[in-house]
N, C-alpha and C positions, 0 to 999 in steps of 0.2 A: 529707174524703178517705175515710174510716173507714164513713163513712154512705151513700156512693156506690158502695165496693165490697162491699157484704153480701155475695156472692158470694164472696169470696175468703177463702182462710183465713188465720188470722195471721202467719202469715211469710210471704205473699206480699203482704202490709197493709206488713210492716217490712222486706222489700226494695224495693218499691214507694217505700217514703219515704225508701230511700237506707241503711237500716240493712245491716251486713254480716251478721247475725246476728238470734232471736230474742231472744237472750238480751239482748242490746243494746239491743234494740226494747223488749223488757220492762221492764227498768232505766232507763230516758229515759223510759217510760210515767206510771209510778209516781212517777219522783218530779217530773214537772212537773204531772200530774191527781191525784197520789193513789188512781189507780186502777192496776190491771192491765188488760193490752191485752184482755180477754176481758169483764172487769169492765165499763172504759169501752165497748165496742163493746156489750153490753147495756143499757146505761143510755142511750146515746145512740139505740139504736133501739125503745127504750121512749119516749124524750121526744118524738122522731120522728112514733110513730104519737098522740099525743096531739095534738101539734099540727096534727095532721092533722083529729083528730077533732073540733078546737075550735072 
């Protein structure tokens, strides 16, 4: 979801997936990835262009 909307900033990411809040969005983020929502959306579109480039 995350990697299909790079467009969008993050709380249009965490009402998108149904979250009433950032704050919300953030806290579900963390502690299912261990990342934060800004965290995981760089790392995923780091891994993105790798695979891209492989």
């Amino acid at each position: 979801m995350m990697k299909n909307k790079s467009n969008f900033n993050l709380l249009n990411i965490a009402l998108e997936c149904g979250f009433n809040s950032s704050s919300s969005f953030h806290r579900a983020c963390i502690r299912f990835t261990g990342k934060s929502p800004r965290d995981l959306r760089n790392y995923i579109q780091l891994n993105s262009s790798k695979d891209i480039n492989s």
